[in-house]
MIROKOL-356514 format. One record per residue (C-alpha): x, y, z; residue in one letter; residue number from 0. Coordinates in Angstrom, 2 decimals, decimal comma, m for minus. Layout:
<pts>
@c1->X&c2->Y&c3->Z&residuo->a&num->NUM
...
</pts>
This chain:
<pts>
@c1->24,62&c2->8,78&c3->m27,39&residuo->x&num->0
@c1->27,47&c2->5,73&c3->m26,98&residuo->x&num->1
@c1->25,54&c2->2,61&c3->m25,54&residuo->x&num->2
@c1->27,84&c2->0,75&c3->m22,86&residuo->x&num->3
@c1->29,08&c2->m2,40&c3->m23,93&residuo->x&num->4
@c1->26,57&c2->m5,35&c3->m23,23&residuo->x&num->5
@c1->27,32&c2->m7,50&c3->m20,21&residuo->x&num->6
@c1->29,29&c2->m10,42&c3->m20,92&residuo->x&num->7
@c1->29,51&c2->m12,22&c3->m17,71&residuo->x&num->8
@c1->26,36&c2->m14,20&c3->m16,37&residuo->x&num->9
@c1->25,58&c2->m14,16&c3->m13,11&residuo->x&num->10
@c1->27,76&c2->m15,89&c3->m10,16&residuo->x&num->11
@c1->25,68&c2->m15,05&c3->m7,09&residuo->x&num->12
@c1->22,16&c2->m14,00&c3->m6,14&residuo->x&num->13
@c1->21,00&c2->m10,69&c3->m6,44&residuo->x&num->14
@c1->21,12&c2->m8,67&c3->m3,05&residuo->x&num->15
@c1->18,57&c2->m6,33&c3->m4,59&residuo->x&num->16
@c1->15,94&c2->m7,50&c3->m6,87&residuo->x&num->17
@c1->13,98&c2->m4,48&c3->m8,11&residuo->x&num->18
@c1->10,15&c2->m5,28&c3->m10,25&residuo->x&num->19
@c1->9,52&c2->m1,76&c3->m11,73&residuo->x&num->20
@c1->5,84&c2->m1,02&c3->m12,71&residuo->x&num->21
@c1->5,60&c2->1,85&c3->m15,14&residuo->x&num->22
@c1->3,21&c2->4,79&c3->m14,10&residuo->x&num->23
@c1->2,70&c2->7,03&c3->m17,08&residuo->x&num->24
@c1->3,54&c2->4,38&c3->m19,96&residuo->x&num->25
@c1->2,97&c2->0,86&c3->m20,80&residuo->x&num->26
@c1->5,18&c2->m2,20&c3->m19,76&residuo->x&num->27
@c1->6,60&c2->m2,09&c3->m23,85&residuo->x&num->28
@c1->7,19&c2->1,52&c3->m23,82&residuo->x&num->29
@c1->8,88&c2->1,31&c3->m20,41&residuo->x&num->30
@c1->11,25&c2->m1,79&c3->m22,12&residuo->x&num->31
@c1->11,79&c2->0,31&c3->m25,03&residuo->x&num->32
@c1->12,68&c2->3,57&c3->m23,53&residuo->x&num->33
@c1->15,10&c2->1,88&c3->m20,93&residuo->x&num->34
@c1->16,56&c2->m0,38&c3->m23,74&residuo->x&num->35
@c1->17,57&c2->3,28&c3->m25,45&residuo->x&num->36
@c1->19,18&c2->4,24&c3->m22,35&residuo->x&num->37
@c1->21,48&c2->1,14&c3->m22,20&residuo->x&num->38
@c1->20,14&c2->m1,36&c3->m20,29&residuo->x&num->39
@c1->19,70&c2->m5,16&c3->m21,90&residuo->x&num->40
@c1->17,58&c2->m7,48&c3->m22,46&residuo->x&num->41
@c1->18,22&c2->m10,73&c3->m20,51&residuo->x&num->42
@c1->14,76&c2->m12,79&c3->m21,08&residuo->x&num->43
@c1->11,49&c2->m11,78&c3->m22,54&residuo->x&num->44
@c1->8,62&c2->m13,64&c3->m20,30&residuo->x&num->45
@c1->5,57&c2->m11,67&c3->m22,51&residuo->x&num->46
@c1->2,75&c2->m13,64&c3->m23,70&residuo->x&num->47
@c1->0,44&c2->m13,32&c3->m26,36&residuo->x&num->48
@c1->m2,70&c2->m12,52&c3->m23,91&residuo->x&num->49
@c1->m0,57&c2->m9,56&c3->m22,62&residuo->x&num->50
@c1->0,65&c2->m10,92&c3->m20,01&residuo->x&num->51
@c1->3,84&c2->m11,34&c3->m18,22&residuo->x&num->52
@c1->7,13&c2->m9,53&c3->m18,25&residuo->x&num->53
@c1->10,58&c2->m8,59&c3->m19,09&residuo->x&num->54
@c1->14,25&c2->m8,79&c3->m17,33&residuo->x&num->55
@c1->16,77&c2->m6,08&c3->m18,31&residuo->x&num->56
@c1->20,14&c2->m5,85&c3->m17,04&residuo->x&num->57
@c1->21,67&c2->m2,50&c3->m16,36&residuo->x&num->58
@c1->24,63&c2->m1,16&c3->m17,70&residuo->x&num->59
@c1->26,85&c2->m2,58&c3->m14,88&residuo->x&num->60
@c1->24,57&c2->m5,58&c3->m14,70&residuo->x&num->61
@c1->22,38&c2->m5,60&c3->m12,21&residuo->x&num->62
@c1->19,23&c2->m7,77&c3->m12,81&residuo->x&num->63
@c1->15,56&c2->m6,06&c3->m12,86&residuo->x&num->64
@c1->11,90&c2->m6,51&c3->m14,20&residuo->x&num->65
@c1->9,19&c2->m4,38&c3->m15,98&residuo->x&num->66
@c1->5,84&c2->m5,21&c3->m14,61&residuo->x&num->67
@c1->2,48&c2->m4,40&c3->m16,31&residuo->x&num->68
@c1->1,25&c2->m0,80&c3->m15,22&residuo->x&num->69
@c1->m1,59&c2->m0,65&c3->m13,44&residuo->x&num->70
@c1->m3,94&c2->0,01&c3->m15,80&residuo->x&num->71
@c1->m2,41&c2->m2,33&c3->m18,39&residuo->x&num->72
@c1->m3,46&c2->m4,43&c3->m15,44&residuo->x&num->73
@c1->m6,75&c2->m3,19&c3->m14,92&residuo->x&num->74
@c1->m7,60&c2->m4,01&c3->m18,37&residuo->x&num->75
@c1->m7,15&c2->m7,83&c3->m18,12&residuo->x&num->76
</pts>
């Protein structure tokens, strides 16, 4: 499969539509990974070592969004 060419152009305006995605069947990594295969990008990487935090991807036309924790990566701590 041809990835789309990554998004050169930062960002001028705000973001009508933020979206925070929280994966249900996968952790936050696998989520990252699996949606990096399908062409989105990585924009900035806000993990921490406790397990913390999260990751903005862009998608192939640009628009901004996060992956959350699940809930039971949550649940654990």
């Amino acid at each position: 499969m041809k990835r789309p060419p990554a998004v050169a152009r930062r960002k001028t305006v705000k973001n009508r539509v933020h979206l925070d995605l929280q994966p249900q069947d996968r952790t936050r990594d696998e989520e990252v990974e699996r949606l990096l295969s399908l062409g989105a990008v990585m924009q900035g990487d806000h993990r921490k070592a406790d397990g913390s935090g999260w990751v903005t991807l862009h998608d192939p036309e640009g628009n901004e969004f996060c992956v959350e924790r699940s809930a039971a990566e949550r649940a654990k701590g």
